[in-house]
C-alpha positions in Angstrom: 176.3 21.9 52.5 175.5 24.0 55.5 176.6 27.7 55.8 177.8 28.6 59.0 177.0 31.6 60.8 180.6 34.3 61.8 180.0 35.4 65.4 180.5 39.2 64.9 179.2 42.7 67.0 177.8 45.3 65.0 179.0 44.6 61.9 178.3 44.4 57.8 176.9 40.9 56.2 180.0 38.3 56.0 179.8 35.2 54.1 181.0 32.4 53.4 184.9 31.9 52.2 182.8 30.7 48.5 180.6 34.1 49.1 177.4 32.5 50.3 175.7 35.5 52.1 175.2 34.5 56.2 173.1 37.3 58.8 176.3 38.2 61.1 176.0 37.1 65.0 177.6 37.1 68.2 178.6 34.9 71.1 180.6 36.3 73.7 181.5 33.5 75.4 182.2 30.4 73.6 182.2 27.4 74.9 185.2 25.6 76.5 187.8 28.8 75.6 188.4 31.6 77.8 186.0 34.3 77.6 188.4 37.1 77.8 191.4 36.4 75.2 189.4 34.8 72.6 186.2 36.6 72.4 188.9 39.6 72.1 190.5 38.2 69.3 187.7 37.4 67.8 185.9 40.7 67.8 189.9 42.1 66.5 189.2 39.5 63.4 186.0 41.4 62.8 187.2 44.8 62.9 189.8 43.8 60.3 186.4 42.6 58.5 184.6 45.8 59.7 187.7 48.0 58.5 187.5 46.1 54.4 184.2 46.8 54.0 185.2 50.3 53.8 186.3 50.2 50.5 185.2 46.6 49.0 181.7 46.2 48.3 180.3 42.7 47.4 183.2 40.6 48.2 182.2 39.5 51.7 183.6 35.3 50.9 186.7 36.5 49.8 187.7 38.4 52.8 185.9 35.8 55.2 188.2 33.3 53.2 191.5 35.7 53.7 190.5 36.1 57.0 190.4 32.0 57.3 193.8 31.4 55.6 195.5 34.0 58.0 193.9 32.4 60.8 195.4 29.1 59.6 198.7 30.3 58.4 197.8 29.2 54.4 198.0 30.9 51.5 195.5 32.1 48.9 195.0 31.6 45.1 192.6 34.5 44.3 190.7 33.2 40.4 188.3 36.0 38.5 188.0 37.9 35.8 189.4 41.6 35.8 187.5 44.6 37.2 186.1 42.2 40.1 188.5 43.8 42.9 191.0 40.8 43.4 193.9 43.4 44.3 191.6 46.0 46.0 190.5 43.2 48.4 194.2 42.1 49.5 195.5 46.1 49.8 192.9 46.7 51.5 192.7 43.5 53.7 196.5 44.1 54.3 195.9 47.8 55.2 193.2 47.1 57.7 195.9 44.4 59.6 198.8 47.2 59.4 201.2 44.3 58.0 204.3 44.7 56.0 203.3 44.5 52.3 204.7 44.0 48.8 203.2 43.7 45.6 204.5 41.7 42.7 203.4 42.6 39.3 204.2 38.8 37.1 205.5 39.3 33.8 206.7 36.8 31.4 210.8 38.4 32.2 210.6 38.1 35.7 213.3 36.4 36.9 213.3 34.2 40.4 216.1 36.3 42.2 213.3 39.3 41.3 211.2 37.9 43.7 213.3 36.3 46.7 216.1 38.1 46.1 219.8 37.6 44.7 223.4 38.1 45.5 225.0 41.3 45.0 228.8 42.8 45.0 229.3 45.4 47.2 232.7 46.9 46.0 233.6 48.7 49.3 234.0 45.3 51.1 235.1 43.0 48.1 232.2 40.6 49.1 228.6 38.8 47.8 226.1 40.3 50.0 222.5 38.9 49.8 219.9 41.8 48.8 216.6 40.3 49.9 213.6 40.1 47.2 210.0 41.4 48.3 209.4 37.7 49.6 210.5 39.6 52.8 207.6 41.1 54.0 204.3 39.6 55.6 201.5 39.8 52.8 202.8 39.3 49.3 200.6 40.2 46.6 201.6 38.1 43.8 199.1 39.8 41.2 198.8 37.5 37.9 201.0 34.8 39.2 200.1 32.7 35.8 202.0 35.0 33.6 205.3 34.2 34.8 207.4 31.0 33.8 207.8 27.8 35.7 211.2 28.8 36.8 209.9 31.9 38.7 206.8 30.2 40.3 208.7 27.8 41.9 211.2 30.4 43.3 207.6 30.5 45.8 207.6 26.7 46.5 209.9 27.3 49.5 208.7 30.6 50.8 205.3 29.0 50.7 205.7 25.9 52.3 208.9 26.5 54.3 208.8 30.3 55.3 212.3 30.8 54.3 214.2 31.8 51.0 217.8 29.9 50.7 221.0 31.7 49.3 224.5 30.5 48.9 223.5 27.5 51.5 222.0 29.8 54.4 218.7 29.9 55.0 217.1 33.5 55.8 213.5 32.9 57.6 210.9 35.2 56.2 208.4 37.8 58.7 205.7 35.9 60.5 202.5 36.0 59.6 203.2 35.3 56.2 200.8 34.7 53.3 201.0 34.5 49.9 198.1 36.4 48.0 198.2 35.4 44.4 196.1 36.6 41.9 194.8 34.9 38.1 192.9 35.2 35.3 191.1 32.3 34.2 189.6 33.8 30.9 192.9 35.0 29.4 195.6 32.7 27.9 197.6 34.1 26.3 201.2 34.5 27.7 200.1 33.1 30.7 202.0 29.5 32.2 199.7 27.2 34.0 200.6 26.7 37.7 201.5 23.3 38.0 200.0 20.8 40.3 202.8 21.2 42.7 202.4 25.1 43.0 198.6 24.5 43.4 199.2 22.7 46.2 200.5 24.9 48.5 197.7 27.1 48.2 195.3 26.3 51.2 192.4 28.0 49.6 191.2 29.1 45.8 189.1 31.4 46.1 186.4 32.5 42.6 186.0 35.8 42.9 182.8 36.3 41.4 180.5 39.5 39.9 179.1 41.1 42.7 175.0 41.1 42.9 173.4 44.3 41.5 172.6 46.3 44.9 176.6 45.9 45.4 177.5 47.1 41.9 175.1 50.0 42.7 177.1 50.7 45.7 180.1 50.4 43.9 179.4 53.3 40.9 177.8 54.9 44.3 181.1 55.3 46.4 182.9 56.2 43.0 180.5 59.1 42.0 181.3 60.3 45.7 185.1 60.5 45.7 186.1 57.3 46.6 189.7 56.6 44.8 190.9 52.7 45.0 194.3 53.6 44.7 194.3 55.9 47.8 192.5 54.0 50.2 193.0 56.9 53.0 190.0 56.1 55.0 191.8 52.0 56.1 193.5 52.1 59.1 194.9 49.2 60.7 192.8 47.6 63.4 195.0 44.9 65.3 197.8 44.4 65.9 200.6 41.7 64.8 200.8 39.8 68.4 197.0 40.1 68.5 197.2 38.0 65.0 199.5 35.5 66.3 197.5 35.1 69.0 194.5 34.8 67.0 196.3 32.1 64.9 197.5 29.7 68.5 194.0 30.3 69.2 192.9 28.6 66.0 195.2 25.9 66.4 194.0 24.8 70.1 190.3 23.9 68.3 189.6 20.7 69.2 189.0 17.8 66.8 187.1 14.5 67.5 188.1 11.0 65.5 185.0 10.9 64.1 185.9 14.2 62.5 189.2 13.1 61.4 188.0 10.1 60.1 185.6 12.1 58.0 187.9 14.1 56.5 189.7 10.8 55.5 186.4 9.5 54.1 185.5 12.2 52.1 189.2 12.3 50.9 189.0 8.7 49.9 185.7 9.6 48.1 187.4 12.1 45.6 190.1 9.2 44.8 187.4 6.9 43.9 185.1 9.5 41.8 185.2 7.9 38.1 185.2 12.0 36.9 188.3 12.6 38.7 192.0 11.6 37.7 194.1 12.9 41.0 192.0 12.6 44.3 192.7 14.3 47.7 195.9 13.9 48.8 196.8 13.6 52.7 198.5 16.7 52.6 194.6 18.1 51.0 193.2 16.8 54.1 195.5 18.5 56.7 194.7 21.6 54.6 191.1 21.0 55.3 191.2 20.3 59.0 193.3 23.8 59.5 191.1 25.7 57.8 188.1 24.2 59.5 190.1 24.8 62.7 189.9 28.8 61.9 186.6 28.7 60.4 185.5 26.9 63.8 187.0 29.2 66.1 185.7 32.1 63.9 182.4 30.9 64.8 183.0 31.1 68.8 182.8 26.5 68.6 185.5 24.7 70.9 185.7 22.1 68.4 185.1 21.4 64.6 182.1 19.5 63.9 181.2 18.0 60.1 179.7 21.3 59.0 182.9 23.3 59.6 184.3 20.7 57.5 181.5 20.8 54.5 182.0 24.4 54.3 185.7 24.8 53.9 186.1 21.3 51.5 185.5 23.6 48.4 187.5 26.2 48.2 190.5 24.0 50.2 190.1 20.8 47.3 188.5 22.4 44.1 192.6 23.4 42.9 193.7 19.7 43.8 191.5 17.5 42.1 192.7 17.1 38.5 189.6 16.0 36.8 189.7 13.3 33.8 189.6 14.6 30.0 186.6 13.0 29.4 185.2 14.3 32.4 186.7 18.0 31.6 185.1 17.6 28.1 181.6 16.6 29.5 181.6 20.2 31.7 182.2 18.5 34.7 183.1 21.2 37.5 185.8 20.3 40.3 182.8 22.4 42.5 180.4 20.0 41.3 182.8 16.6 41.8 183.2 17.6 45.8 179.2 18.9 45.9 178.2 14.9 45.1 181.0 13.6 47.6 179.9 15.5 50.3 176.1 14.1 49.5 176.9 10.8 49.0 179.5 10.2 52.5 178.4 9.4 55.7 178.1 12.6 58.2 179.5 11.2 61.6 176.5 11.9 64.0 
């Protein structure tokens, strides 16, 4: 799989949305989009890049793949064990794009109107007044989603997929941007509730945040032993603004897309189906995740139009939570990574 290169100005490494390490560059004037608007949003994309790397070290793929999901109006499913900065890289990403932001803490009592909201009685006017849940804001951290029941995950399923939260048969539309940050733990089990396949799905990206490399940890203990203070983060200020990120995200959307392209995605969709490790393939609704995040990653990179490596380097972290892998398969270590590696080999790249 090819890697890309983020157009950027003077800026730290970036990576990959999987944390493949990439030497930054910049184009100015892409092709077929006007020079002014978006090589201005794109450099505002960068400072919000610019602005993390303040106080995350090490975790350059998962704000590249933040940065991707905004741009494409998904949400994120944020995997790794503890101590790896999950939650410092969405404060801090949310800091640096002065949204509205709310963090969830999931525990195993929280109830679904905790989270959306729920009807109250105001005795002054003898009435059911709706008092709205932290839903309404426009970066939710959902930190350990997996520890909550069924009943509260799915309070998400709308506010995920329909930006809105209903009550009492009106529908209240939630702040746009909106995304959905949620964080797990894959080592620990106990008290924790699987998301189900449905959940998963309206994550556009899963994101493994990994141990950083050694220089990075050394930076790490380095910023620590000088004062820095994760809680605090006074040094972030936001960099753009929210009409500069909507208009970052039409600008995403007008990327252009070939047949050949679409009909790629389709193939390599139809591949997963047909894998004898896998049990639950690609679904259609997988491959219109891909081509938007392919459609941000492309216009990240100052291109007009997607081409098969945008594609190649967004089909992991977009498909790895949507393949549900066979028991035998599970048993034999088989990796959903590792499933999607060998389809992308083995299908035709359009030329």
């Amino acid at each position: 799989m090819t890697d890309p290169r983020i157009t950027q100005g003077a800026a730290p490494e970036t990576g990959t949305p999987d944390g493949h390490a990439v030497a930054p560059q910049f184009s100015s004037t892409p092709a077929g989009l006007p020079a002014d608007d978006d090589a201005a949003l794109r450099q505002a994309m960068q400072r919000v890049r610019a602005e993390v790397d303040k106080a995350v070290v090490g975790q350059a793929g998962t704000v590249t793949g933040l940065l991707v999901a905004l741009l494409a109006r998904g949400h994120v499913l944020l995997e790794g064990v503890p101590g790896v900065a999950k939650t410092l890289v969405v404060r801090s990403f949310s800091r640096a794009l002065g949204l509205d932001t709310k963090r969830v803490q999931f525990t195993p009592d929280l109830m679904p109107g905790d989270v959306t909201g729920s009807l109250v009685y105001d005795a002054r006017s003898g009435e059911f007044e709706f008092r709205r849940g932290p839903v309404f804001t426009n970066i939710l951290l959902a930190d350990e989603i997996n520890r909550t029941p069924p009943k509260t995950q799915a309070a998400l399923l709308e506010a995920m997929e329909e930006r809105q939260v209903s009550s009492d048969g009106a529908s209240l539309a939630l702040p746009d941007p909106f995304l959905v940050a949620a964080t797990q733990n894959p080592i620990e089990h106990e008290g924790t509730y699987s998301l189900p396949e449905a959940q998963l799905d309206r994550f556009l990206m899963k994101l493994v945040v990994g141990m950083p490399e050694r220089d990075a940890e050394v930076s790490v203990l380095r910023r620590h032993a000088d004062g820095f203070s994760p809680r605090e983060l006074t040094d972030l200020h936001p960099v753009v603004s929210a009409d500069e990120i909507l208009a970052a995200q039409r600008a995403a959307g007008r990327v252009q897309v070939t047949d050949d392209v679409l009909g790629y995605v389709v193939d390599l969709a139809r591949a997963t189906r047909q894998s004898p490790s896998v049990q639950l393939g690609a679904s259609p609704r997988a491959s219109t995740a891909l081509l938007a995040a392919a459609k941000a990653w492309a216009w990240l990179n100052g291109s007009s139009a997607v081409t098969p490596d945008h594609v190649q380097t967004m089909l992991i972290p977009v498909w790895r939570h949507r393949l549900r892998l066979r028991p035998d398969a599970e048993m034999e270590g088989v990796s959903p990574d590792a499933v999607l590696t060998s389809v992308v080999q083995q299908t035709r790249v359009p030329i």
